[in-house]
C-alpha positions in Angstrom: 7.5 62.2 -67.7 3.9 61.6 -69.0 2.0 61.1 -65.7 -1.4 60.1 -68.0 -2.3 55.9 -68.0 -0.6 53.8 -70.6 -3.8 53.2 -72.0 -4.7 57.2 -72.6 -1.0 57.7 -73.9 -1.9 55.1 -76.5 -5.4 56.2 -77.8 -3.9 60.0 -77.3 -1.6 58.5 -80.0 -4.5 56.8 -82.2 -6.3 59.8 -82.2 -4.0 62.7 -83.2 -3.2 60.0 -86.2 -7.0 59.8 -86.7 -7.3 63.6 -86.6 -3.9 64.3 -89.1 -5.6 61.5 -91.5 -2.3 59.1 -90.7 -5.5 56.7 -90.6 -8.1 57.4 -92.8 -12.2 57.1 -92.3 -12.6 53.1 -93.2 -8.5 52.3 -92.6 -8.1 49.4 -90.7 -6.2 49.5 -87.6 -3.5 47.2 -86.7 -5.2 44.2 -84.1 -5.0 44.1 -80.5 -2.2 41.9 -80.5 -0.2 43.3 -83.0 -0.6 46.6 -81.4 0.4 44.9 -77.9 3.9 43.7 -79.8 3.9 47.4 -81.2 4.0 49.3 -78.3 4.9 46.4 -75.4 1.8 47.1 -73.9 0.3 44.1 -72.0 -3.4 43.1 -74.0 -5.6 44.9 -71.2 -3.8 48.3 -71.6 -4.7 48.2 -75.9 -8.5 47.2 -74.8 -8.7 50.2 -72.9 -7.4 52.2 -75.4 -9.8 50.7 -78.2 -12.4 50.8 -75.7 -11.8 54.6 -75.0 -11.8 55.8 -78.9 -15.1 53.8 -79.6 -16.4 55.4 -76.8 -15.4 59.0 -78.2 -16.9 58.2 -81.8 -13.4 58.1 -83.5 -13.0 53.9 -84.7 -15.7 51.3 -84.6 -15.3 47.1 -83.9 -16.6 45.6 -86.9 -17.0 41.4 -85.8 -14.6 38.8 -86.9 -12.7 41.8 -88.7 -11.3 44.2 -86.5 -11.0 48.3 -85.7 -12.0 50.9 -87.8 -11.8 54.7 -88.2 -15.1 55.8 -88.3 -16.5 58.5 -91.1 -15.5 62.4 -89.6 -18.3 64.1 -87.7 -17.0 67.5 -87.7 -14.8 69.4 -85.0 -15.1 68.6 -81.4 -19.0 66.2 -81.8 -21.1 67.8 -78.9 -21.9 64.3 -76.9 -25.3 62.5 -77.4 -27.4 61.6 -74.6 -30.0 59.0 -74.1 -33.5 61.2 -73.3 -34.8 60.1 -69.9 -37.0 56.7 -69.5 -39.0 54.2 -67.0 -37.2 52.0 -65.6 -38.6 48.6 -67.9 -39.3 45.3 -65.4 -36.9 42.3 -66.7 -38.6 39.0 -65.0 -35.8 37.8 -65.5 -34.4 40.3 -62.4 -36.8 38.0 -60.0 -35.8 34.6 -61.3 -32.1 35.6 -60.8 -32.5 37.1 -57.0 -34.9 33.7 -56.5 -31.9 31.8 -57.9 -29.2 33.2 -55.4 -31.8 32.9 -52.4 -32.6 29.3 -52.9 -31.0 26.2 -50.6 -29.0 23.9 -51.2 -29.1 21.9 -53.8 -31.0 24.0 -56.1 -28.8 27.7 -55.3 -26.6 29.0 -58.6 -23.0 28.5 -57.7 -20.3 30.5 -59.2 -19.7 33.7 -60.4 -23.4 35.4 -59.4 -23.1 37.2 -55.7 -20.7 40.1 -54.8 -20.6 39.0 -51.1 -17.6 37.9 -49.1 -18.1 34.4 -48.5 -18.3 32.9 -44.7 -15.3 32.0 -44.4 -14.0 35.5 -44.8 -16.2 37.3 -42.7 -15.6 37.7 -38.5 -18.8 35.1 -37.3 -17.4 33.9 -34.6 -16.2 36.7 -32.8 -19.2 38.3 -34.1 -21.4 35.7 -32.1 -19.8 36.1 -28.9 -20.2 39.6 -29.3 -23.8 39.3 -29.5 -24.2 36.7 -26.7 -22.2 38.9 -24.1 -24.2 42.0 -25.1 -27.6 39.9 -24.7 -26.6 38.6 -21.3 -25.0 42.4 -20.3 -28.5 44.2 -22.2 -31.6 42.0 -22.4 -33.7 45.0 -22.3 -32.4 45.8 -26.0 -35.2 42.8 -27.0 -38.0 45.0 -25.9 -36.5 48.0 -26.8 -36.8 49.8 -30.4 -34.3 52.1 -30.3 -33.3 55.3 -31.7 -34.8 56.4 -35.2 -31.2 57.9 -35.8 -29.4 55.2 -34.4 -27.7 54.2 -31.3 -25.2 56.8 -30.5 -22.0 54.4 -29.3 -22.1 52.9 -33.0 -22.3 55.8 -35.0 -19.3 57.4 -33.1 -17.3 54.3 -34.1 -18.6 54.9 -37.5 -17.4 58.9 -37.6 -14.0 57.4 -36.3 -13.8 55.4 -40.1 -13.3 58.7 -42.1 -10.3 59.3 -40.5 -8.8 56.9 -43.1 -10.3 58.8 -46.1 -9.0 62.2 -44.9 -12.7 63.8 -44.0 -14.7 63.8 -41.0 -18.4 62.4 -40.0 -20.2 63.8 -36.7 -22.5 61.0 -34.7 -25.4 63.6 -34.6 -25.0 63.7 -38.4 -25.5 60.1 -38.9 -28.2 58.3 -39.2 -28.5 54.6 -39.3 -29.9 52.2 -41.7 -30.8 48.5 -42.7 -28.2 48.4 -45.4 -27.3 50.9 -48.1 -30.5 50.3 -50.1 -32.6 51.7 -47.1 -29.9 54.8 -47.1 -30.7 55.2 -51.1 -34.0 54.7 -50.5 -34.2 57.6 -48.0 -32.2 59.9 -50.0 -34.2 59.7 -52.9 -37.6 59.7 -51.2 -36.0 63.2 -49.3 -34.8 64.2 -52.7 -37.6 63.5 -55.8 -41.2 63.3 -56.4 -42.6 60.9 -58.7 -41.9 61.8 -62.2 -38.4 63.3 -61.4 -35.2 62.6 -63.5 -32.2 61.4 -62.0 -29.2 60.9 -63.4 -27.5 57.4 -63.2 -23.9 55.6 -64.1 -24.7 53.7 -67.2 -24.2 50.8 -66.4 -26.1 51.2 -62.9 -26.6 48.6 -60.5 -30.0 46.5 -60.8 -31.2 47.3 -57.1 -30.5 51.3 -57.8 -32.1 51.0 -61.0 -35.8 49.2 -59.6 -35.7 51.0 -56.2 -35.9 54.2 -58.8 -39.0 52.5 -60.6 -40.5 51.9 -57.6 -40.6 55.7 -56.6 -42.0 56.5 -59.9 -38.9 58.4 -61.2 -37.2 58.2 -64.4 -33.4 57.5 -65.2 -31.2 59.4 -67.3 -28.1 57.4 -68.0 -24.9 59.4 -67.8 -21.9 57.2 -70.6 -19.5 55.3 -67.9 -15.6 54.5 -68.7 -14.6 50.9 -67.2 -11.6 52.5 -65.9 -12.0 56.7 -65.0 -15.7 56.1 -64.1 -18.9 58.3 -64.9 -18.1 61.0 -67.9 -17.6 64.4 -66.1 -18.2 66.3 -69.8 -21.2 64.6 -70.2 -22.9 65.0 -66.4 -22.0 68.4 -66.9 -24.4 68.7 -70.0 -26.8 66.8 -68.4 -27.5 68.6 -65.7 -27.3 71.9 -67.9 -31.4 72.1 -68.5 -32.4 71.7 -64.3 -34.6 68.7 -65.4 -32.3 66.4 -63.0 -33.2 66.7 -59.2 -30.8 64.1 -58.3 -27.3 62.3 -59.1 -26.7 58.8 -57.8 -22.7 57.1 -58.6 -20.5 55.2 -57.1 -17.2 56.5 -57.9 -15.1 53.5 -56.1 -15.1 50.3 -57.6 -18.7 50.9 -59.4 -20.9 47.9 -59.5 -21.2 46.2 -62.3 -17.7 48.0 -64.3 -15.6 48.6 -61.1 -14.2 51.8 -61.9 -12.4 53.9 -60.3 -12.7 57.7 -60.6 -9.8 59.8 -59.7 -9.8 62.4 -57.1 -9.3 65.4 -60.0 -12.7 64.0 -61.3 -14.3 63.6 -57.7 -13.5 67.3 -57.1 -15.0 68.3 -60.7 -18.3 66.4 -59.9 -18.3 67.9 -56.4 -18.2 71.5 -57.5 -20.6 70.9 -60.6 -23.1 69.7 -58.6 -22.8 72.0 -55.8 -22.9 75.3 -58.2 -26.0 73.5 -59.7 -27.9 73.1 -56.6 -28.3 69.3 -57.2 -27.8 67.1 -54.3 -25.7 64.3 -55.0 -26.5 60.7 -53.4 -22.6 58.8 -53.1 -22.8 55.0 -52.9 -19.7 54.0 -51.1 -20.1 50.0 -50.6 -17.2 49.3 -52.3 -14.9 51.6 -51.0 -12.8 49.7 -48.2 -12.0 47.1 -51.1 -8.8 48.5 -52.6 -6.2 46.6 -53.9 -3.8 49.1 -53.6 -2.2 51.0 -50.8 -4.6 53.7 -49.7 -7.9 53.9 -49.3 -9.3 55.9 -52.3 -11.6 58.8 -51.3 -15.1 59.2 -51.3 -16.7 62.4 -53.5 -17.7 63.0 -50.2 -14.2 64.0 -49.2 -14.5 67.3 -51.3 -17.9 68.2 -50.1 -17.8 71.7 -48.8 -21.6 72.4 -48.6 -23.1 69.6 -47.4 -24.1 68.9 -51.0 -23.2 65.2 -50.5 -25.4 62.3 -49.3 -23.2 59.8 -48.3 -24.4 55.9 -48.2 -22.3 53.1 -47.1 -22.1 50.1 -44.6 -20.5 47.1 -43.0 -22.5 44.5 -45.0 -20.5 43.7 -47.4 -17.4 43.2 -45.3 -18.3 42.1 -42.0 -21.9 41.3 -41.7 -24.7 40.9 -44.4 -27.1 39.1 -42.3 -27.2 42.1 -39.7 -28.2 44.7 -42.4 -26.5 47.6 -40.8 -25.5 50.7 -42.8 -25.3 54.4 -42.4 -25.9 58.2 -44.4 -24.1 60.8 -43.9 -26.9 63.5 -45.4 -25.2 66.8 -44.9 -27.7 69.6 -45.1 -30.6 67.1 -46.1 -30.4 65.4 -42.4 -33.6 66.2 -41.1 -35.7 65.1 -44.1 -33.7 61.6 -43.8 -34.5 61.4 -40.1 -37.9 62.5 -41.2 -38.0 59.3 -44.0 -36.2 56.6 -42.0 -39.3 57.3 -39.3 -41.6 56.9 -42.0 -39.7 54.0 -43.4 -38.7 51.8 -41.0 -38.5 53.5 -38.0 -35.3 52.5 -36.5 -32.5 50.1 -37.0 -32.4 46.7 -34.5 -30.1 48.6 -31.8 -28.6 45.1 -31.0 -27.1 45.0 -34.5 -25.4 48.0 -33.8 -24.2 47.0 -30.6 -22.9 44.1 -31.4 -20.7 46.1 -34.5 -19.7 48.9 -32.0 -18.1 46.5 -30.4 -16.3 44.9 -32.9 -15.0 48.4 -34.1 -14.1 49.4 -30.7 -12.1 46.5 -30.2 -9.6 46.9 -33.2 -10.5 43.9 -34.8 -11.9 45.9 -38.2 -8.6 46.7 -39.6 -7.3 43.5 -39.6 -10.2 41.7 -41.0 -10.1 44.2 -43.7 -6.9 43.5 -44.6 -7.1 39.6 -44.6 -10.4 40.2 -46.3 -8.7 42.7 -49.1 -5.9 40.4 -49.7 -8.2 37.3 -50.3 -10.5 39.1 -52.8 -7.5 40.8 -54.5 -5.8 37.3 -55.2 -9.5 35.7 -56.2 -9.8 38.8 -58.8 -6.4 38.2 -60.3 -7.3 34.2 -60.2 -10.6 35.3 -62.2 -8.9 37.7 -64.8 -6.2 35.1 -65.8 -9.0 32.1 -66.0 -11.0 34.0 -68.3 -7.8 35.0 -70.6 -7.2 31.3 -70.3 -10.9 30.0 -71.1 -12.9 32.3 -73.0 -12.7 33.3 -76.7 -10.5 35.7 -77.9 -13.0 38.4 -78.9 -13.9 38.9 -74.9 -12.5 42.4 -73.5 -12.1 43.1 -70.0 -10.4 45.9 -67.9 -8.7 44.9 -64.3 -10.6 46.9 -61.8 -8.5 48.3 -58.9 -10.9 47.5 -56.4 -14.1 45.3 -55.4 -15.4 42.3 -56.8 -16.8 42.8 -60.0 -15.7 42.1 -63.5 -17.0 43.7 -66.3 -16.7 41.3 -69.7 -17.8 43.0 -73.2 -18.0 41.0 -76.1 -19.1 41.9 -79.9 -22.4 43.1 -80.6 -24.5 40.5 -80.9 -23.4 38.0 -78.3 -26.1 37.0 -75.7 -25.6 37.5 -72.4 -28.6 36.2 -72.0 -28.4 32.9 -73.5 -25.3 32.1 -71.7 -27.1 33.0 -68.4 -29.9 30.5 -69.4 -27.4 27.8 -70.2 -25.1 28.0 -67.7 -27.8 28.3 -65.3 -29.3 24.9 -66.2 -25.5 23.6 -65.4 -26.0 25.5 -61.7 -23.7 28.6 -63.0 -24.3 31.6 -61.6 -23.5 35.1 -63.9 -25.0 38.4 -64.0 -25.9 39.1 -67.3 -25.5 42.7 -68.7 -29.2 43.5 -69.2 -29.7 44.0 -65.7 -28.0 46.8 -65.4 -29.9 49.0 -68.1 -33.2 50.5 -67.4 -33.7 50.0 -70.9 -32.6 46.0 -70.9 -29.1 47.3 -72.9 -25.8 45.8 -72.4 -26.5 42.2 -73.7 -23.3 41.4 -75.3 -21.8 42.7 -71.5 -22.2 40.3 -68.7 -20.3 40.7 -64.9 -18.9 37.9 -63.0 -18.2 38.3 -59.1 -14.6 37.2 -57.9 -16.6 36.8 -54.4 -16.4 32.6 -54.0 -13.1 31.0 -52.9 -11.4 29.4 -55.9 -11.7 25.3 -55.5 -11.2 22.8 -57.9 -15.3 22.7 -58.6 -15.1 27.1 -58.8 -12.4 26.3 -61.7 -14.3 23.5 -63.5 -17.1 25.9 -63.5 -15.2 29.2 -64.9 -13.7 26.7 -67.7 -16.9 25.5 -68.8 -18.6 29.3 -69.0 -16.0 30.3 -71.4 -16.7 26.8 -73.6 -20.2 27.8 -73.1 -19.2 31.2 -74.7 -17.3 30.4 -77.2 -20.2 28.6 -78.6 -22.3 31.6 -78.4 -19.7 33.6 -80.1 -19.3 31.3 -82.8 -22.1 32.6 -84.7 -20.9 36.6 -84.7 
């Protein structure tokens, strides 16, 4: 039994046609649809597979026509990379974090924020967490606390791995205001200005300017919607030595949501390792399965203490307390020496108040209310936009997290749409923002994050008539 996705069985199919001239360079391929009817695949699977064979050179979208095999290149093409660059300043970054920070009435509603709403997050017991631990330490006020963190909540925090099959040591911790402070350590440990570090293209917009800020450059390593960063291609380039660092999030990446799998994990693991560069894991995401199982962190297959692991509980229990966590293997002390230099410590109340909440079992059932929620808002999300938006839009389910990943032809605006919808009080993410090089603007992401109402539906229906005119043109 072929254990390989449907999606890969397909193109694996397309492409030993392609290679034994079945289809010829300029033939026209059958359309997604009729390829869907072919092979009683469901629409998503044949995307992938199109998706996956542009990405390896071999056929071509050509708009308001369809796929094409593209002219031969020669036996096994060695893979292009993009040379390394600044990261370039979009304004349009600061108008889009001032438009999700505003009150009411003027905040963008929608499909903008990859945040659990209120209503799914534990602030109630949360509150009377923090008032008992108030009245039990007041001195906590004047107090401010531990550089690495206040020892009763990184032991709850070691006890998490256990559901990822590795281990985490409390003296090994060291706490942080959020996972941006944790990349922002790592990389201030781990570069000097004017160092290359290699990036998932597309790369979240906050990795992307805190990287600009330290005055290093990006080198952006081709991403699969599906499998995750391209192992073949990080292996080449990190061949030269010129990278000092490697920053991915192999669960549920942010904006695609991919999902590597664990044979990859291993591969990036050991590459890195034998090549001496430290590898900084962004693990936000990865309590949001859909699933059955946890997936594992890269961090799981660490050996050497190669891995700098960054996550935290803001996205699933507490943004406004801004407490996260790295687990820097053999860079600990220059973290502890950058989180003095940074910030010091982290509010030890904070931490109180979620060692509490972790001691008292409450976590794993919050986590599974909140999993199921978001799970059933993605699926809402996926079928509206089958239902709404124009034909040409290609999408691929993500396993995991909150983010959906829409491509449409070249030459659609991301942009535009943003503009428009915004004037409506739409929020989107357009695709820009996620390219130090302001690429991706016929991608755009939308968060499945707000509860679905009858004013969330009206608002998904009219982004896709708001599309559609956009894509009318192409």
């Amino acid at each position: 039994m072929n254990s390989r996705p449907l999606y890969l069985q397909l193109a694996d199919d397309i492409a030993t046609q392609i290679t034994h001239r079945v289809w010829q360079a300029g033939a026209r391929l059958p359309s997604l649809r009729e390829m869907k009817n072919r092979r009683g695949l469901s629409l998503s699977t044949v995307q992938q597979a199109f998706r996956h064979l542009e990405d390896q050179g071999l056929i071509e979208a050509r708009p308001q026509s369809g796929y094409y095999v593209c002219p031969p290149r020669g036996q096994a093409p060695a893979q292009k990379l993009l040379a390394p660059t600044e990261v370039a300043v979009d304004p349009l970054l600061w108008r889009y974090v001032a438009d999700q920070s505003q009150p009411l009435p003027g905040r963008q509603y929608g499909f903008a924020t990859a945040v659990a709403p209120r209503g799914l997050l534990p602030e109630a017991a949360l509150q009377r967490l923090m008032m008992d631990s108030l009245r039990r330490q007041p001195a906590t006020l004047s107090d401010y606390g531990r550089p690495d963190g206040d020892m009763a909540f990184k032991r709850q925090v070691a006890r998490l791995a256990l559901e990822w099959g590795g281990q985490m040591y409390p003296e090994q911790l060291v706490v942080t205001q959020g996972v941006i402070e944790a990349l922002n350590l790592a990389l201030r440990a781990l570069t000097r200005p004017g160092d290359v570090v290699a990036v998932e293209s597309p790369a979240y917009f906050s990795l992307l300017y805190t990287i600009k800020e330290l005055g290093l450059r990006v080198l952006e390593i081709p991403t699969d919607p599906v499998s995750g960063i391209s192992v073949p291609a990080l292996e080449l380039a990190t061949r030269d030595g010129q990278v000092k660092a490697v920053v991915m999030v192999a669960n549920f990446s942010n904006p695609m949501g991919a999902l590597m799998p664990d044979e990859a994990k291993q591969q990036v693991a050991a590459l890195l390792e034998s090549r001496q560069i430290p590898l900084i894991e962004d693990d936000i995401y990865g309590e949001f399965y859909y699933g059955q199982q946890r997936p594992r962190p890269i961090k799981a297959f660490d050996r050497s203490g190669n891995v700098l692991y960054c996550t935290s509980l803001t996205k699933d229990v507490a943004p406004g307390l801004r407490v996260g966590w790295i687990d820097a293997g053999r860079y600990h002390s220059q973290i502890e020496v950058q989180k003095y230099l940074a910030s010091h410590s982290t509010p030890t109340l904070n931490q109180q108040v979620l060692a509490r909440f972790l001691d008292s079992g409450a976590y794993p059932r919050h986590m599974r209310r909140l999993r199921r929620s978001i799970a059933s808002q993605m699926a809402v999300l996926q079928g509206e936009v089958g239902r709404h938006f124009p034909a040409c839009v290609q999408f691929v389910a993500p396993q995991g997290g909150f983010c959906l990943w829409l491509r449409f032809p070249p030459g659609f605006d991301s942009i535009a749409l943003y503009e428009q919808a915004r004037l409506e009080g739409i929020g989107l993410t357009p695709g820009p923002l996620f390219s130090p090089r302001g690429g991706y603007r016929h991608c755009l992401r939308l968060s499945c994050a707000d509860p679905w109402s009858t004013q969330q539906h009206a608002r998904l229906q009219r982004l896709g008539q708001l599309a559609s005119q956009l894509c009318l043109g192409l």
